[in-house]
C-alpha positions as a Python dict, from the first residue, in 0.01 Angstrom:
ca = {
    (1, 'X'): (0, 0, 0),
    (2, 'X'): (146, 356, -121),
    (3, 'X'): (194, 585, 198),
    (4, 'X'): (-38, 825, 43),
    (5, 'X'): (-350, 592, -26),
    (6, 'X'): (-619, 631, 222),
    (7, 'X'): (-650, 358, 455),
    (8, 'X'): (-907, 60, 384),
    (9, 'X'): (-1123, 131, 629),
    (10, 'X'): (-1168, 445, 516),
    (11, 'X'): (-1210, 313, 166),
    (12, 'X'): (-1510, 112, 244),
    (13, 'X'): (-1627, 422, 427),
    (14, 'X'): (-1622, 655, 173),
    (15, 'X'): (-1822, 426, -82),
    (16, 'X'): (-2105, 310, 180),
    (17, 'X'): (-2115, 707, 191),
    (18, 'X'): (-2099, 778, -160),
    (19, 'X'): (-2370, 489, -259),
    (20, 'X'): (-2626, 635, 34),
    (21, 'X'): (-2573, 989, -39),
    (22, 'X'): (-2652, 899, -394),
    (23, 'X'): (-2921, 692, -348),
    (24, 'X'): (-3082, 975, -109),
    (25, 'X'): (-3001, 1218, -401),
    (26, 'X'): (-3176, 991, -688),
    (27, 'X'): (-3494, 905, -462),
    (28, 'X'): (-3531, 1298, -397),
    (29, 'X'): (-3531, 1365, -795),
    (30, 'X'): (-3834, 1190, -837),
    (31, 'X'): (-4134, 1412, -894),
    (32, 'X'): (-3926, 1740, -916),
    (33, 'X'): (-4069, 1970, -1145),
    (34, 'X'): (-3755, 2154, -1258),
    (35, 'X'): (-3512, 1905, -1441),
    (36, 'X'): (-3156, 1894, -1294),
    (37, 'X'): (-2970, 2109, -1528),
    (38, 'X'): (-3198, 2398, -1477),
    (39, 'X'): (-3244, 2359, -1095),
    (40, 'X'): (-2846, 2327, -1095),
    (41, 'X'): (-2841, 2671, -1307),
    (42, 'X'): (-3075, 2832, -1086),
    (43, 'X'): (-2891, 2684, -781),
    (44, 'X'): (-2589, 2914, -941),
    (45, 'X'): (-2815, 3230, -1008),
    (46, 'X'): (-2970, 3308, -728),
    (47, 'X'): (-2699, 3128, -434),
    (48, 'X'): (-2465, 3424, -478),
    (49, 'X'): (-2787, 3671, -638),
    (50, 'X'): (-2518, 3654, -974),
    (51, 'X'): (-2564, 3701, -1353),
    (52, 'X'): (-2350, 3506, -1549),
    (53, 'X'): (-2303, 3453, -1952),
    (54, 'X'): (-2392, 3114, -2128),
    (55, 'X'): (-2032, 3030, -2089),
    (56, 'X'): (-1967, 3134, -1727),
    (57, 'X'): (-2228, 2839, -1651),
    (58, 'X'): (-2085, 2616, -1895),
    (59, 'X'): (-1762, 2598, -1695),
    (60, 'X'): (-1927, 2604, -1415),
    (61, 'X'): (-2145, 2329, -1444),
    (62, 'X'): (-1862, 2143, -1653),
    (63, 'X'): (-2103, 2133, -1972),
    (64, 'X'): (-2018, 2228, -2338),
    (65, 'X'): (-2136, 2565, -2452),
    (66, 'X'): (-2404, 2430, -2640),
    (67, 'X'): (-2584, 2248, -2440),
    (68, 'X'): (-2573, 2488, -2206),
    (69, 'X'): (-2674, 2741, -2409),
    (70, 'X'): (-2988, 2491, -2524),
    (71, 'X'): (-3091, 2476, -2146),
    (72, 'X'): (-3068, 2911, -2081),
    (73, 'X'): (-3278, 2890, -2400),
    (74, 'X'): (-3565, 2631, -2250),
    (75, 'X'): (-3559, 2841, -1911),
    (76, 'X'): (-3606, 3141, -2075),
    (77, 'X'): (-3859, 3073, -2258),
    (78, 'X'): (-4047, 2913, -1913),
    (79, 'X'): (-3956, 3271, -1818),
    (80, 'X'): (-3714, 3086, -1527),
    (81, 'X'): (-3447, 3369, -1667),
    (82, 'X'): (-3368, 3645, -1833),
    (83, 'X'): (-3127, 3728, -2056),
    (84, 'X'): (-2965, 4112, -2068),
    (85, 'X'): (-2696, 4255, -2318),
    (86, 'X'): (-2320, 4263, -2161),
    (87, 'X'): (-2212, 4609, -2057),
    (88, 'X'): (-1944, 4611, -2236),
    (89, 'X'): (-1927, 4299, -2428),
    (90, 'X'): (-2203, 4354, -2729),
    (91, 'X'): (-2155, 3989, -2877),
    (92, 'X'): (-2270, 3853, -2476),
    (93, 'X'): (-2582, 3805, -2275),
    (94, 'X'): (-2596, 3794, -1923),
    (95, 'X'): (-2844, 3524, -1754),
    (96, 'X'): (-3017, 3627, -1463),
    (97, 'X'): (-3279, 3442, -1271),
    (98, 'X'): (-3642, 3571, -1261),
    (99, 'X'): (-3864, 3578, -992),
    (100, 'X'): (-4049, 3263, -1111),
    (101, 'X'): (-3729, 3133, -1110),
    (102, 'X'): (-3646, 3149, -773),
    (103, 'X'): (-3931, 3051, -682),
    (104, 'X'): (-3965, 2772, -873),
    (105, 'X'): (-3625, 2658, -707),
    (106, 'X'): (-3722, 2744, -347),
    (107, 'X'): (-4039, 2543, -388),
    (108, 'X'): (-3883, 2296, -492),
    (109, 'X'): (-3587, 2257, -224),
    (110, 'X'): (-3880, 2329, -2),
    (111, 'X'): (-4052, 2014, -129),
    (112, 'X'): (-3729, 1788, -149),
    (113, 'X'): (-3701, 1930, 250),
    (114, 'X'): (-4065, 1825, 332),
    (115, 'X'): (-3985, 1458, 210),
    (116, 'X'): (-3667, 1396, 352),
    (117, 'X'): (-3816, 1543, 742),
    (118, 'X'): (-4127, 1291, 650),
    (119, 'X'): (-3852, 982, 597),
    (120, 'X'): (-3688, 1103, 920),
    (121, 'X'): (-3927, 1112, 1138),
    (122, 'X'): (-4055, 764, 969),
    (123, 'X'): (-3776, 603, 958),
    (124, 'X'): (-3547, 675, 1260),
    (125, 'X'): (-3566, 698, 1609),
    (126, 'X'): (-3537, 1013, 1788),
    (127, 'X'): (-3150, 872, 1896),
    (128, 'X'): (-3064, 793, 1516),
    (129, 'X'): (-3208, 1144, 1458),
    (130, 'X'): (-2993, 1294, 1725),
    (131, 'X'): (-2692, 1110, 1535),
    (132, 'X'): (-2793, 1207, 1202),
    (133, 'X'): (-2816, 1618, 1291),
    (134, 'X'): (-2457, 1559, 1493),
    (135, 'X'): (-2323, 1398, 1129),
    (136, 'X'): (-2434, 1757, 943),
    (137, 'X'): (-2136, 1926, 1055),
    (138, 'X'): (-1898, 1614, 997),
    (139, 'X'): (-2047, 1579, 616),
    (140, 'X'): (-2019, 1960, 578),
    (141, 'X'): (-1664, 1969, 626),
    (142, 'X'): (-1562, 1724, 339),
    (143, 'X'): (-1675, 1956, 98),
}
């Protein structure tokens, strides 16, 4: 074993973790009304109240132009965003999120929220839920 690979144990750790979190992720998809790509666009918008241009979110979101420029085009037109002229760029639009498009967003972290208190409070016992908010913290800081 190189001195620099993580130890077994912590191996096996990180993939049980990777495989839950992921599961919890996929189950919470289900239903949403905004599709991924646009709820991750929004997600960028209004976190940090920014405007960006198609290509800003491209590398943001790791995504060719184009098909990042196809999603700004399907949220704008369900009037998600806007799109404004540069400044001082002419040949650039700036993509800003709209009102609907926040709220569409909050309403649905809201919902995604509701679900996963419902499977709490279903699921575990007020200990394991005592565990689970002590974890937050721990999972916050691998990011």
């Amino acid at each position: 074993m190189n001195s620099e690979d993580p130890h077994p144990d912590t191996l096996e750790l990180a993939a049980d973790l990777r495989a839950a979190i992921g599961s919890l992720v996929r189950s919470l998809r289900g239903g949403d009304e905004l599709p991924q790509n646009q709820a991750a666009v929004l997600g960028l918008l209004v976190r940090d109240e920014r405007t960006c241009t198609v290509a800003e979110l491209a590398a943001l979101q790791r995504v060719r132009h184009q098909s990042m420029a196809r999603t700004v085009a399907l949220m704008t037109e369900a009037g998600l965003v806007t799109q404004q002229p540069h400044p001082t760029d002419g040949r650039k639009l700036l993509v800003t999120a709209t009102e609907a498009g926040r709220t569409a967003l909050f309403d649905q972290r809201a919902r995604r929220e509701r679900r996963i208190a419902g499977v709490i409070e279903s699921r575990l016992t007020p200990e394991e839920q005592h565990t689970l908010r002590a974890a937050v913290p721990l999972l916050r800081r691998l990011h």
